[in-house]
Structures are given as structure tokens and as C-alpha cells.
C-alpha positions as CSV (number, residue, x, y, z in Angstrom):
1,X,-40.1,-2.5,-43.5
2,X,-42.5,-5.0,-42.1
3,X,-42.7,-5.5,-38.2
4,X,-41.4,-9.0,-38.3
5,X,-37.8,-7.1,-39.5
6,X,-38.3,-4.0,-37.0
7,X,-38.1,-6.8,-34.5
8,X,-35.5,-8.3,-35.6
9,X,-33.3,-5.5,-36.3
10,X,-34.4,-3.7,-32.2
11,X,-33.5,-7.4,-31.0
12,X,-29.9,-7.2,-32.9
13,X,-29.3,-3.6,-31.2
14,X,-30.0,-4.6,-28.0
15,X,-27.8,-7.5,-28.7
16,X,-25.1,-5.7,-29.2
17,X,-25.5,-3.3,-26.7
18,X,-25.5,-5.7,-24.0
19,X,-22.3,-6.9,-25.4
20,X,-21.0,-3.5,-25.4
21,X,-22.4,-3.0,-22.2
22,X,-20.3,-5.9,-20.3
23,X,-17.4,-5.2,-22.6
24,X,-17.4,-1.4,-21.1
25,X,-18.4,-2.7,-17.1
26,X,-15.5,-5.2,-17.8
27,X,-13.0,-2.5,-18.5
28,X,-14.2,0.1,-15.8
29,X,-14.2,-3.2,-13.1
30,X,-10.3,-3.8,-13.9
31,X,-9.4,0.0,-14.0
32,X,-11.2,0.1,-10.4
33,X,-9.1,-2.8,-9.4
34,X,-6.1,-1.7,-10.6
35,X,-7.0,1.9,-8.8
36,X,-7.5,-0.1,-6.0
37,X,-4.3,-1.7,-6.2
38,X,-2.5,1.2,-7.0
39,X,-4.1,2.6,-3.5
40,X,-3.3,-0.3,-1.5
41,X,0.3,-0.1,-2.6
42,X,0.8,3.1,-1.5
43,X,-0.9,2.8,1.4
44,X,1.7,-0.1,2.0
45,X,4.4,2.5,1.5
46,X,3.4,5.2,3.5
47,X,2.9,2.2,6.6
48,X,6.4,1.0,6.1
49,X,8.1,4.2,5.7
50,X,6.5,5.1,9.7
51,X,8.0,1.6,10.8
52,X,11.2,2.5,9.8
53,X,11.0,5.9,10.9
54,X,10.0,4.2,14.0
55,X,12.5,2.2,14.0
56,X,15.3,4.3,13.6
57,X,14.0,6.8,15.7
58,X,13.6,3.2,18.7
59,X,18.0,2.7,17.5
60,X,18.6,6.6,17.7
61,X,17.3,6.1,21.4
62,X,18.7,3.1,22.2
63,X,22.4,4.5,21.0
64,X,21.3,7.7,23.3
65,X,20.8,5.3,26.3
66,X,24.1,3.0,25.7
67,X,26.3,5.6,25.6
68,X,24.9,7.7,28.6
69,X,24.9,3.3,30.2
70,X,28.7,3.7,29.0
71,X,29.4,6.6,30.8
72,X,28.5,5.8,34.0
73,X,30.2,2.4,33.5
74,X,33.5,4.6,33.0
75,X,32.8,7.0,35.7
76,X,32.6,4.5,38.0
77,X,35.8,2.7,37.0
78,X,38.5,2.0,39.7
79,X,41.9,1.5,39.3
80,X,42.8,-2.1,41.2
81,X,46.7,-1.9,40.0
82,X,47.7,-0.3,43.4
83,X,45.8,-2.4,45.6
């Protein structure tokens, strides 16, 4: 082989591996973004599953204050009907 086809021939390799160069970065940049997503979502979940145990735990209170509000209400009923 002469050089001319050497050069040629090292050209068409590196050709082709900078194709399968960006082909491969392409597919490991949308796995990482799909890791990331994937991380984000449950991230998301986690966050809303301590609001609403927040929140119940605010409505488990607030039924807690009511009724004791309730019973003082009816303990300090008076009965009018003899006046």
C-alpha cells in the first residue's frame, strides 16, 4: 500500500470513529437525563408524601383542638328553659 492510501484509509477510521464517538456521548447524554429525571421524580414523591403527612398530621390536630373547643362549649351550656 502506498502512503497516499494509508492516509486515506487512517482518515476513514477516524471518520468513523468520531461518528461513533457522538453516536455513543448521544446515548450516555439521554440515559443521564433520563437518570436525572427519574431522580427528580422521586425526589417529587418523597416531597409530597411529607406534605401530606404534614397535612394530615396539621387535620389530626386540628380535629384534637375542635373537639376539646367542643367540650368546653358543652360544659359550659346553661339551661335558660326555667328562667
Amino acid at each position: 500500500m502506498n502512503k497516499n492510501t494509508l492516509q486515506s484509509l487512517k482518515k476513514i477510521a477516524i471518520f468513523f470513529l468520531v461518528i461513533l464517538i457522538s453516536a455513543c456521548s448521544k446515548d450516555l447524554n439521554v440515559n443521564l437525563n433520563k437518570k436525572e429525571d427519574l431522580n427528580n421524580s422521586l425526589v417529587n414523591k418523597f416531597e409530597n408524601k411529607e406534605i401530606i403527612k404534614q397535612i394530615k398530621e396539621l387535620y389530626n390536630e386540628s380535629i384534637v383542638k375542635l373537639s376539646k373547643a367542643n367540650q368546653v362549649l358543652n360544659a359550659n351550656t346553661f339551661d335558660f328553659s326555667n328562667v
